[in-house]
TIVO-2410 file (N, C-alpha, C; in nm, 3 decimals):
# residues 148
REC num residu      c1      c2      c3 atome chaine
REC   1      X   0.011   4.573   2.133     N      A
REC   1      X  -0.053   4.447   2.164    CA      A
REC   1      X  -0.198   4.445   2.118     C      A
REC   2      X  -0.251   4.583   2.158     N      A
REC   2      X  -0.396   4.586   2.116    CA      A
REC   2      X  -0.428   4.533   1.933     C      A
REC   3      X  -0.324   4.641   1.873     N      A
REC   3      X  -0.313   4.641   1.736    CA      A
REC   3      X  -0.363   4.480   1.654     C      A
REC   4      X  -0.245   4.412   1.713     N      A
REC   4      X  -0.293   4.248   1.602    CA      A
REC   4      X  -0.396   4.166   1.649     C      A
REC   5      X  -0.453   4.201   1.822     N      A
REC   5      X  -0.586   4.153   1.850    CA      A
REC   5      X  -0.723   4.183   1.735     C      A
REC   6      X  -0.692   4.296   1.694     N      A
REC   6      X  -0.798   4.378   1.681    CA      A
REC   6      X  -0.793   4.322   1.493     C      A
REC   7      X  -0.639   4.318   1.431     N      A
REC   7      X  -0.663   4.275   1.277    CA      A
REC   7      X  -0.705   4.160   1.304     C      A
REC   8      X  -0.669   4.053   1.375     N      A
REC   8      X  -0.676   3.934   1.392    CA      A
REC   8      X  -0.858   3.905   1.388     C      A
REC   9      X  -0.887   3.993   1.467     N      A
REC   9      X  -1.044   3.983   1.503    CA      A
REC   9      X  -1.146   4.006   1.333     C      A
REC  10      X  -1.082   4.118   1.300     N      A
REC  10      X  -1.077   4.210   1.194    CA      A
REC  10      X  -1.124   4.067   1.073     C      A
REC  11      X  -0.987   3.981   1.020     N      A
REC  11      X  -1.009   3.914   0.984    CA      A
REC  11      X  -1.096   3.811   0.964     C      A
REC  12      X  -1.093   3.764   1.091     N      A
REC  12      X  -1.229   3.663   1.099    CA      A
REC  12      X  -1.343   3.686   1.085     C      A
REC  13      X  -1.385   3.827   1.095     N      A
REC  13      X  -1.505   3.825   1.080    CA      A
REC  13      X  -1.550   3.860   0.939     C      A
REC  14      X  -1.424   3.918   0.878     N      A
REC  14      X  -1.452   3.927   0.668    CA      A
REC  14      X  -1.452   3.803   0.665     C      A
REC  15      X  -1.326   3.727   0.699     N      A
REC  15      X  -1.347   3.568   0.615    CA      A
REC  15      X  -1.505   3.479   0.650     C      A
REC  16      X  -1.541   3.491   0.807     N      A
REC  16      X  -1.698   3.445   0.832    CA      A
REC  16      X  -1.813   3.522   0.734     C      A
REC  17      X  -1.797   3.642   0.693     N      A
REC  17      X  -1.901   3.695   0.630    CA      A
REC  17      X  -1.857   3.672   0.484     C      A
REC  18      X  -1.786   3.615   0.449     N      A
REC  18      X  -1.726   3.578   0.277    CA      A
REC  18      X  -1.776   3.430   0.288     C      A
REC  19      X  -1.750   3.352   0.363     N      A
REC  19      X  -1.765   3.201   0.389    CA      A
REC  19      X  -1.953   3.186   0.381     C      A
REC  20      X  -2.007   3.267   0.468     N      A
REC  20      X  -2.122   3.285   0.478    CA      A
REC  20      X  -2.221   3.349   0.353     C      A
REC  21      X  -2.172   3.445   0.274     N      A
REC  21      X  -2.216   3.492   0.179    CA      A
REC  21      X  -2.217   3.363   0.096     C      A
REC  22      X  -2.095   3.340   0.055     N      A
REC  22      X  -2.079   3.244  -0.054    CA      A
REC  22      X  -2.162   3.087  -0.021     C      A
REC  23      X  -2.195   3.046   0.086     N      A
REC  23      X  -2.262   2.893   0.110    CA      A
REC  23      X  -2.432   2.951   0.115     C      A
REC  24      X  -2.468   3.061   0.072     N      A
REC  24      X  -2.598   3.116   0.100    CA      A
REC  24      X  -2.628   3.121  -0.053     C      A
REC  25      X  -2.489   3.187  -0.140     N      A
REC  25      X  -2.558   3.176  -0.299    CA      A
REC  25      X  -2.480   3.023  -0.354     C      A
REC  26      X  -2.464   2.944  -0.299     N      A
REC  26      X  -2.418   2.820  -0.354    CA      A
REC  26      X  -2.516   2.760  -0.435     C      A
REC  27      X  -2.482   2.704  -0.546     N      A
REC  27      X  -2.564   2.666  -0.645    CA      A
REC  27      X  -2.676   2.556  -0.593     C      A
REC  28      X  -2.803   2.534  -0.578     N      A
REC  28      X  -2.868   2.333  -0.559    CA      A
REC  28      X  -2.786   2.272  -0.638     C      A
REC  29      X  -2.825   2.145  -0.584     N      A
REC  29      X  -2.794   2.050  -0.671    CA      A
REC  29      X  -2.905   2.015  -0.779     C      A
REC  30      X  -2.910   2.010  -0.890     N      A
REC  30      X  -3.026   1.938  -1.005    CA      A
REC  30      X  -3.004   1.746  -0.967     C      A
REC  31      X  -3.118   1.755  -0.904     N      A
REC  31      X  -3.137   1.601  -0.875    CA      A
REC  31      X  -3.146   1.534  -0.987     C      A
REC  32      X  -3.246   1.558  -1.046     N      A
REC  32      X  -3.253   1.495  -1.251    CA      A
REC  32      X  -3.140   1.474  -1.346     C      A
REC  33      X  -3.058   1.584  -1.332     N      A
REC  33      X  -2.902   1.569  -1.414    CA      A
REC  33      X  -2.803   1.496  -1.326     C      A
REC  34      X  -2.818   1.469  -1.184     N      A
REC  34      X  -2.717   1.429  -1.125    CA      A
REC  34      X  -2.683   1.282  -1.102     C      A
REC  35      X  -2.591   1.197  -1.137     N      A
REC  35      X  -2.592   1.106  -1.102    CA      A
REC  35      X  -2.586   1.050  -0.991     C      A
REC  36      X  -2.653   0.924  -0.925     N      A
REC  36      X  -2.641   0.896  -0.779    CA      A
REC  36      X  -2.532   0.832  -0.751     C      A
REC  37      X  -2.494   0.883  -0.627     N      A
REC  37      X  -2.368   0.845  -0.574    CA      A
REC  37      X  -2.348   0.670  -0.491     C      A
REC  38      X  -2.506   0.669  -0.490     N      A
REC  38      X  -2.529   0.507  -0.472    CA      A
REC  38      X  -2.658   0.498  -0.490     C      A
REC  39      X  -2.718   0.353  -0.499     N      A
REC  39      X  -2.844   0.314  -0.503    CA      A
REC  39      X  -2.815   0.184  -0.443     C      A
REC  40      X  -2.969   0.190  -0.326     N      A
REC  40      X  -2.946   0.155  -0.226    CA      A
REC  40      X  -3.128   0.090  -0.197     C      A
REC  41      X  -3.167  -0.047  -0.164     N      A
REC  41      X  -3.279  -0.043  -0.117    CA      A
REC  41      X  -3.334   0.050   0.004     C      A
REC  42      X  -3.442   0.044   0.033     N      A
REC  42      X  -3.525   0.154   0.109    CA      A
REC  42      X  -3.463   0.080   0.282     C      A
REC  43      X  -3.492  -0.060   0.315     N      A
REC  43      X  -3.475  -0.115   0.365    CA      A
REC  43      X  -3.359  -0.128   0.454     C      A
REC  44      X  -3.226  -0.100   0.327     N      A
REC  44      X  -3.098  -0.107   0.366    CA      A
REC  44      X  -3.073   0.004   0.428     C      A
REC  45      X  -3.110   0.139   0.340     N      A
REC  45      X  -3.057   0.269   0.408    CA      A
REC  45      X  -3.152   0.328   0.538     C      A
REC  46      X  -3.258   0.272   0.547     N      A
REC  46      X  -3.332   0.228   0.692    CA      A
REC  46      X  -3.212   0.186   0.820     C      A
REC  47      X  -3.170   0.061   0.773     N      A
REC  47      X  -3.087   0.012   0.902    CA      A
REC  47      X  -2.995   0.050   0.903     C      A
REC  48      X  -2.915   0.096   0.820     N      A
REC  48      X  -2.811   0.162   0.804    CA      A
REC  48      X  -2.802   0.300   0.944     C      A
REC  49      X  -2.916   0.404   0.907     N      A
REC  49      X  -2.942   0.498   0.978    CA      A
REC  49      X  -2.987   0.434   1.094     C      A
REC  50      X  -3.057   0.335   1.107     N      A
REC  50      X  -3.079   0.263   1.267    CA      A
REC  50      X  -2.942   0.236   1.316     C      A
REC  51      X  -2.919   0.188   1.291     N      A
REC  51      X  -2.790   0.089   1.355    CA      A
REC  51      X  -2.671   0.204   1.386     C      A
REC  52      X  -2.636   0.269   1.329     N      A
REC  52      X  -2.495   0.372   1.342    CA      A
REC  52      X  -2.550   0.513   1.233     C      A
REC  53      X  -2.616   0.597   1.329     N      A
REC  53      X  -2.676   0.714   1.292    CA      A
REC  53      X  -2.560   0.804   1.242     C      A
REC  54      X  -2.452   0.810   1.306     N      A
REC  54      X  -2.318   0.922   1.246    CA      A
REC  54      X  -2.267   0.840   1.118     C      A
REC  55      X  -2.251   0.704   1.083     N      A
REC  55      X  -2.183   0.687   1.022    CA      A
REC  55      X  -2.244   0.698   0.917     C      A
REC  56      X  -2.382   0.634   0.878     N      A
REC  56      X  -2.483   0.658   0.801    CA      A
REC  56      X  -2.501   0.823   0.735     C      A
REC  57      X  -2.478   0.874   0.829     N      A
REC  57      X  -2.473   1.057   0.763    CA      A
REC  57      X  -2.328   1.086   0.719     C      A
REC  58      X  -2.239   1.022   0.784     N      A
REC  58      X  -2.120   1.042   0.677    CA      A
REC  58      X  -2.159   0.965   0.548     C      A
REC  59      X  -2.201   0.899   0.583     N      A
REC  59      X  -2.222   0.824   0.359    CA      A
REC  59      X  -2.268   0.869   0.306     C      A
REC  60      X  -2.426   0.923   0.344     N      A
REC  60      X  -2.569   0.920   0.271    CA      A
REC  60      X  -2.585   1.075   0.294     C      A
REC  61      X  -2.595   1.159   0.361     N      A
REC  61      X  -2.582   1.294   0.393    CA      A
REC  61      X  -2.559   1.422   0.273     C      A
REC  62      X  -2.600   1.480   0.204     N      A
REC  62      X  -2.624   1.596   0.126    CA      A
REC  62      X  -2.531   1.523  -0.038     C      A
REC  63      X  -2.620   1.405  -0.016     N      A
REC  63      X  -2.529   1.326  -0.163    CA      A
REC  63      X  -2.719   1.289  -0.216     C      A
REC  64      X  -2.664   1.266  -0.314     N      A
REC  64      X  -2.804   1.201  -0.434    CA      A
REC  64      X  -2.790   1.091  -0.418     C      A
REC  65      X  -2.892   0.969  -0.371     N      A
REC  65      X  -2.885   0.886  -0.359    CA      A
REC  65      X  -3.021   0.821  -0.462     C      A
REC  66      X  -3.043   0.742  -0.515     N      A
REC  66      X  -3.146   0.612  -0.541    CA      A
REC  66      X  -3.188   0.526  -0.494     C      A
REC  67      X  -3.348   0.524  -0.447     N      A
REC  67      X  -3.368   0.418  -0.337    CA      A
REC  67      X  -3.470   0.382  -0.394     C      A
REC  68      X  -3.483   0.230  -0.371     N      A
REC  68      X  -3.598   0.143  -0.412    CA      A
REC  68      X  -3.640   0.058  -0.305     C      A
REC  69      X  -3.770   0.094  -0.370     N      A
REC  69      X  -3.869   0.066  -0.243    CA      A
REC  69      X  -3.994   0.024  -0.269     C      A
REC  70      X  -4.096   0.006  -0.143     N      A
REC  70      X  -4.277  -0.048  -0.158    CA      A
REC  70      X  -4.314   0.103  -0.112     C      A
REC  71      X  -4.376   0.127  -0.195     N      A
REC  71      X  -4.457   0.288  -0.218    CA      A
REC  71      X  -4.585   0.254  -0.051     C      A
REC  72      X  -4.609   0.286   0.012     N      A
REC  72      X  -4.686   0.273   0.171    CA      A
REC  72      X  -4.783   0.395   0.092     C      A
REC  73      X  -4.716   0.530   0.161     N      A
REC  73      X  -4.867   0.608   0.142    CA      A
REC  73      X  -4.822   0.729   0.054     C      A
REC  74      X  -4.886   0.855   0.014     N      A
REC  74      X  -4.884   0.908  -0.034    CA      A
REC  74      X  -4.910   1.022   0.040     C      A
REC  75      X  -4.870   1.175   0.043     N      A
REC  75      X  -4.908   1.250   0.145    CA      A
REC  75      X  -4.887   1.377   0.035     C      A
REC  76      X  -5.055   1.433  -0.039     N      A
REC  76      X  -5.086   1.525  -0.076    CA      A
REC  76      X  -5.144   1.631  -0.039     C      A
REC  77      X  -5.171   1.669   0.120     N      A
REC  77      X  -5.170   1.771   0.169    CA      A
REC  77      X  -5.127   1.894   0.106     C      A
REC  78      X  -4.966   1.878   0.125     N      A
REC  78      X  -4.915   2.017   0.092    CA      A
REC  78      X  -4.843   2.027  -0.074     C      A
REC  79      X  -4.979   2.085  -0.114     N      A
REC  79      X  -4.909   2.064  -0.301    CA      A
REC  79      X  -4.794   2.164  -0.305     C      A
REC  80      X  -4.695   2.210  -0.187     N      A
REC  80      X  -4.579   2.297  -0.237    CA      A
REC  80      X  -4.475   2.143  -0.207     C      A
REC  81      X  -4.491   2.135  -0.132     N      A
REC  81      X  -4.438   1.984  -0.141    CA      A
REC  81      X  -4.467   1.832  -0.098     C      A
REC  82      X  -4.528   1.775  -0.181     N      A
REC  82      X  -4.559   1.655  -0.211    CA      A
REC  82      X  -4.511   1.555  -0.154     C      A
REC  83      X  -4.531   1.492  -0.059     N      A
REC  83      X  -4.453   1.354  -0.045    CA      A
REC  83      X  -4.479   1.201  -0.020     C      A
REC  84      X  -4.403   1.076  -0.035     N      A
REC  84      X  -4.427   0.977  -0.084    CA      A
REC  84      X  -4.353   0.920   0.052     C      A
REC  85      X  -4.404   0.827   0.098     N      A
REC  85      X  -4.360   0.711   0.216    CA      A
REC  85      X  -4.384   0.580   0.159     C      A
REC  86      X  -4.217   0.566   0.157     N      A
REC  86      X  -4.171   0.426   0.150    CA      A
REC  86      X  -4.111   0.343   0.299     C      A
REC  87      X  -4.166   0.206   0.272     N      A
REC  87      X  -4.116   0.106   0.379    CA      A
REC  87      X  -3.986   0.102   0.390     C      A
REC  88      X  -3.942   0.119   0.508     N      A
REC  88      X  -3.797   0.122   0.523    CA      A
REC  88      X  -3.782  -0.013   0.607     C      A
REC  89      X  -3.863  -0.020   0.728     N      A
REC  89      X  -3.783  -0.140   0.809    CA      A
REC  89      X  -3.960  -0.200   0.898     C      A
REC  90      X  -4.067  -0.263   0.838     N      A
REC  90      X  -4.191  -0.296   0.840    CA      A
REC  90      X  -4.278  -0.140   0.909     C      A
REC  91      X  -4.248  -0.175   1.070     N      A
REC  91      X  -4.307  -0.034   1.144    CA      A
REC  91      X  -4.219   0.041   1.248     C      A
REC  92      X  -4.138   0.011   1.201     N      A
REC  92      X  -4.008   0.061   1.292    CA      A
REC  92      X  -3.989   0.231   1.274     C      A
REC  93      X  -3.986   0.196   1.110     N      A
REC  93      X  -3.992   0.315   1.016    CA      A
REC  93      X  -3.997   0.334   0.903     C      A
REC  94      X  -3.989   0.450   0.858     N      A
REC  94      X  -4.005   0.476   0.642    CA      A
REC  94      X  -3.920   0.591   0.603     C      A
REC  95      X  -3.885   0.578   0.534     N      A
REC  95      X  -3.833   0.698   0.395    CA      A
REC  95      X  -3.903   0.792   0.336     C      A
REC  96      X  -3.914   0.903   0.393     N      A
REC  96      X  -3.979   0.960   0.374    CA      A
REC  96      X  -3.948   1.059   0.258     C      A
REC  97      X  -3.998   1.098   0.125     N      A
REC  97      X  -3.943   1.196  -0.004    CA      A
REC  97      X  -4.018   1.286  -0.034     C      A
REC  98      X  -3.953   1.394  -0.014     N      A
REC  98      X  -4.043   1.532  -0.071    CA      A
REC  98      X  -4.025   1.570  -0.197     C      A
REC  99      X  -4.075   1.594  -0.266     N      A
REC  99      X  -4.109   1.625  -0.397    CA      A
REC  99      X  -4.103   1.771  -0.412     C      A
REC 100      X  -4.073   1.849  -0.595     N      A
REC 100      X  -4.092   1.965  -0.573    CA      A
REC 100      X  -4.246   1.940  -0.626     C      A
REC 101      X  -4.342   2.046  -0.590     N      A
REC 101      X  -4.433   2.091  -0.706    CA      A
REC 101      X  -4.484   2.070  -0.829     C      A
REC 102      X  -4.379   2.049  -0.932     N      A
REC 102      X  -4.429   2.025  -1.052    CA      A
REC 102      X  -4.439   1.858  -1.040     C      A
REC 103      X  -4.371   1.786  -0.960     N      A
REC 103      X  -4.396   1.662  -0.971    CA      A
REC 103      X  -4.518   1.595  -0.942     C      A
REC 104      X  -4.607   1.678  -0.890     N      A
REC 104      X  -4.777   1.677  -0.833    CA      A
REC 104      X  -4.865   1.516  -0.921     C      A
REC 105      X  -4.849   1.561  -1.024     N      A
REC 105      X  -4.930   1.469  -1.096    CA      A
REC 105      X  -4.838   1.354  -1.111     C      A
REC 106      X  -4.722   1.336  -1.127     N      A
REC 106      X  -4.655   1.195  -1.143    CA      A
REC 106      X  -4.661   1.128  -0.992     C      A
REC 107      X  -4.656   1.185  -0.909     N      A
REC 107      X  -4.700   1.080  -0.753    CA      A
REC 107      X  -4.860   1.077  -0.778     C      A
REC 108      X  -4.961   1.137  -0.796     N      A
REC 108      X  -5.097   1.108  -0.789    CA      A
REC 108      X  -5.149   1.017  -0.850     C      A
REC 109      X  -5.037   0.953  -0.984     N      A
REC 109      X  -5.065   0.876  -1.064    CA      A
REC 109      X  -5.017   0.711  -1.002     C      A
REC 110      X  -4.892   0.750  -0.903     N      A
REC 110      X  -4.830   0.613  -0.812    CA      A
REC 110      X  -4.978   0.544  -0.748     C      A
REC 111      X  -4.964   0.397  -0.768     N      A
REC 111      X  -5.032   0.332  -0.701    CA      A
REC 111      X  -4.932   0.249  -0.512     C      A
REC 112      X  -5.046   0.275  -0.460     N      A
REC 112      X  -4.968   0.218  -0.346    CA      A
REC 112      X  -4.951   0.119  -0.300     C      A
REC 113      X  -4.862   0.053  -0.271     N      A
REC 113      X  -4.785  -0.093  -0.219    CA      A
REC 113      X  -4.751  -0.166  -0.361     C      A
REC 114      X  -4.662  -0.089  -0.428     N      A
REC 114      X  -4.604  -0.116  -0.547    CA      A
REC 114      X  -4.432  -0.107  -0.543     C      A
REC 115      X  -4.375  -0.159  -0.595     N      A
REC 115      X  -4.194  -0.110  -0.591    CA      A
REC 115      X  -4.191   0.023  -0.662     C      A
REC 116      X  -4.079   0.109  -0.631     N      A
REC 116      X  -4.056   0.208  -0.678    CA      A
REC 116      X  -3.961   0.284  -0.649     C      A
REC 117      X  -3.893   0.328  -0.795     N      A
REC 117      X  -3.709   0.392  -0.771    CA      A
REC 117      X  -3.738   0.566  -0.791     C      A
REC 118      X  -3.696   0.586  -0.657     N      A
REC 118      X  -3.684   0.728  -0.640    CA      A
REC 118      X  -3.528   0.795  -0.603     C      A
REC 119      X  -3.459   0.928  -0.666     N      A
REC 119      X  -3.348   0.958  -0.671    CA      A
REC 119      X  -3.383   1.101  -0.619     C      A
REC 120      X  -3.290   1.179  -0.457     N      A
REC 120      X  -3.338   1.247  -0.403    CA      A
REC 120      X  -3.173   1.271  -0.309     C      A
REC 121      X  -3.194   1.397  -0.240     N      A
REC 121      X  -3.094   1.432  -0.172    CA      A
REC 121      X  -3.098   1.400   0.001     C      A
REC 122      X  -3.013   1.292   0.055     N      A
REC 122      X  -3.050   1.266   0.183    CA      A
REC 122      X  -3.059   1.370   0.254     C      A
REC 123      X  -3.132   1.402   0.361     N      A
REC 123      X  -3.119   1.495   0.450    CA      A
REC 123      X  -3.081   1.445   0.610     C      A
REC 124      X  -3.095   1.343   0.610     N      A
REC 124      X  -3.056   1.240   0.744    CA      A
REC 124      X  -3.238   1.191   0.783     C      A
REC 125      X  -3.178   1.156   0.950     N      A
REC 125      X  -3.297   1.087   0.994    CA      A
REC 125      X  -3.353   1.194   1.083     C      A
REC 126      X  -3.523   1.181   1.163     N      A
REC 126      X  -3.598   1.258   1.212    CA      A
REC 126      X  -3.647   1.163   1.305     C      A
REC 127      X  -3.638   1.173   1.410     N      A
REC 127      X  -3.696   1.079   1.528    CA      A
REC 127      X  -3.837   1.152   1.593     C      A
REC 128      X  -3.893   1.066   1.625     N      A
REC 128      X  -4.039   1.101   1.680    CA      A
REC 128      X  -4.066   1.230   1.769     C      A
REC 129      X  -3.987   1.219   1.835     N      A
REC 129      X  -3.997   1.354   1.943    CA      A
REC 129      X  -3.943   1.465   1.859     C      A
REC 130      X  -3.898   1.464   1.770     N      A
REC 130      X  -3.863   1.606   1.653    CA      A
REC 130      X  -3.989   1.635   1.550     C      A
REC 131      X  -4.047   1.568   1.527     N      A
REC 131      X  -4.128   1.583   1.418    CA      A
REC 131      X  -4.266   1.484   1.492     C      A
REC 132      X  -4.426   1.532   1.464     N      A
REC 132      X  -4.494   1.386   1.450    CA      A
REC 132      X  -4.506   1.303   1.280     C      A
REC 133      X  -4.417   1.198   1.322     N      A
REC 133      X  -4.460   1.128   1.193    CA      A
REC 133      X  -4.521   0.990   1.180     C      A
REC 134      X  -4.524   0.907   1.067     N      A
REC 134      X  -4.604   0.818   1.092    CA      A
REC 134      X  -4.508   0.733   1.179     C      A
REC 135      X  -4.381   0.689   1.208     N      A
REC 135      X  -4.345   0.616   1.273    CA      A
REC 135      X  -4.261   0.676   1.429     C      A
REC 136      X  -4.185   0.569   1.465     N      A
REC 136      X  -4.013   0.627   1.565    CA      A
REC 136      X  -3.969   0.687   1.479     C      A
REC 137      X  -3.881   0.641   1.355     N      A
REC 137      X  -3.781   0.753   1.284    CA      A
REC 137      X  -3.819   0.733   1.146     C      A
REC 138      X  -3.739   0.824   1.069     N      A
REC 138      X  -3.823   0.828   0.909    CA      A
REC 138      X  -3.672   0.889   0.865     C      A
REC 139      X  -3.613   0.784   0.744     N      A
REC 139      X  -3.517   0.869   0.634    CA      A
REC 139      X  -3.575   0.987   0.620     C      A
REC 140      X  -3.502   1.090   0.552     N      A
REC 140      X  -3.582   1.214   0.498    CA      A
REC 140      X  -3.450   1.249   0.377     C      A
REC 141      X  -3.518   1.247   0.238     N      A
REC 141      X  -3.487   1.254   0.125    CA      A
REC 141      X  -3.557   1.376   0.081     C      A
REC 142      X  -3.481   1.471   0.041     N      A
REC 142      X  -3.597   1.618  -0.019    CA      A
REC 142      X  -3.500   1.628  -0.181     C      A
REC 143      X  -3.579   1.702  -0.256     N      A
REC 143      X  -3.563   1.720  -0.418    CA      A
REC 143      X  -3.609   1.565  -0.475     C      A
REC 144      X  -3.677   1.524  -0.458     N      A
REC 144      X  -3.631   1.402  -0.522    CA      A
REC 144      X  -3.700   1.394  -0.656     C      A
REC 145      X  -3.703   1.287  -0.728     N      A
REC 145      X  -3.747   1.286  -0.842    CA      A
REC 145      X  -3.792   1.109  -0.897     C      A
REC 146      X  -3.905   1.080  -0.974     N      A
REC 146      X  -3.886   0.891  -0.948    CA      A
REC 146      X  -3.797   0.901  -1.102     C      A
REC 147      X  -3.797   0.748  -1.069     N      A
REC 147      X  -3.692   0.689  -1.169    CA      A
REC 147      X  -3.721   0.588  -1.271     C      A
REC 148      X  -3.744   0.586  -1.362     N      A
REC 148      X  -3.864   0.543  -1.436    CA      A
REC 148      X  -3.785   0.408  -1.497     C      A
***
């Protein structure tokens, strides 16, 4: 009886440490080569994530999306990653996109309260008591890249 407890156990824990190995060297995604799986105003995928937070992360969730938007502020603090706040829903909230690094000088060059198409990997939403940000909740888009 002991015996198939013990392969049984045996098993799961190679297949967890194979499952685990392998989603640790999983390739990124190249945001630049990838096509978006939608494009979507800033606005829309705002209420979207307001209105029905699970369903919104089933759509938008570790996919490349394209969002266009009014460029708000610019947040060059941290030149490892760069990021750009777009209006999502007036002050409710914004979209928030992190940038890698080399993109430094193409946001410094963005003027603000302008339209602007940015293509980036959703990460979901961040509500106030998780993070301080400028609003209640904020999209959060990381890799992203603009869209010229």
């Amino acid at each position: 009886m002991k015996k198939p407890i013990i392969l049984i156990a045996l098993f799961l824990i190679i297949g967890s440490v194979l499952y685990a190995y392998k989603m640790y060297n999983k390739p990124h995604t190249d945001v630049v080569t990838t096509d978006a799986a939608e494009t979507v105003s800033a606005e829309d995928i705002f209420t979207a994530f307001d209105n029905d937070e699970a369903a919104a992360m089933i759509q938008y969730t570790d996919k490349v999306i394209a969002v266009e938007g009014i460029l708000i502020s610019k947040d060059l603090s941290n030149e490892l990653e760069p990021q750009i706040v777009l209006d999502g829903n007036g002050y409710d909230g914004f979209i928030r996109c992190g940038f890698k690094p080399e993109m430094l000088s193409k946001i410094v060059a963005l003027v603000e309260n302008n339209p602007i198409g940015i293509k980036g990997i959703c990460v979901g939403m961040n509500g106030s008591e998780e993070l301080d940000l400028l609003a209640d909740k904020d999209v959060v888009l990381s890799n992203c890249t603009l869209i010229d």
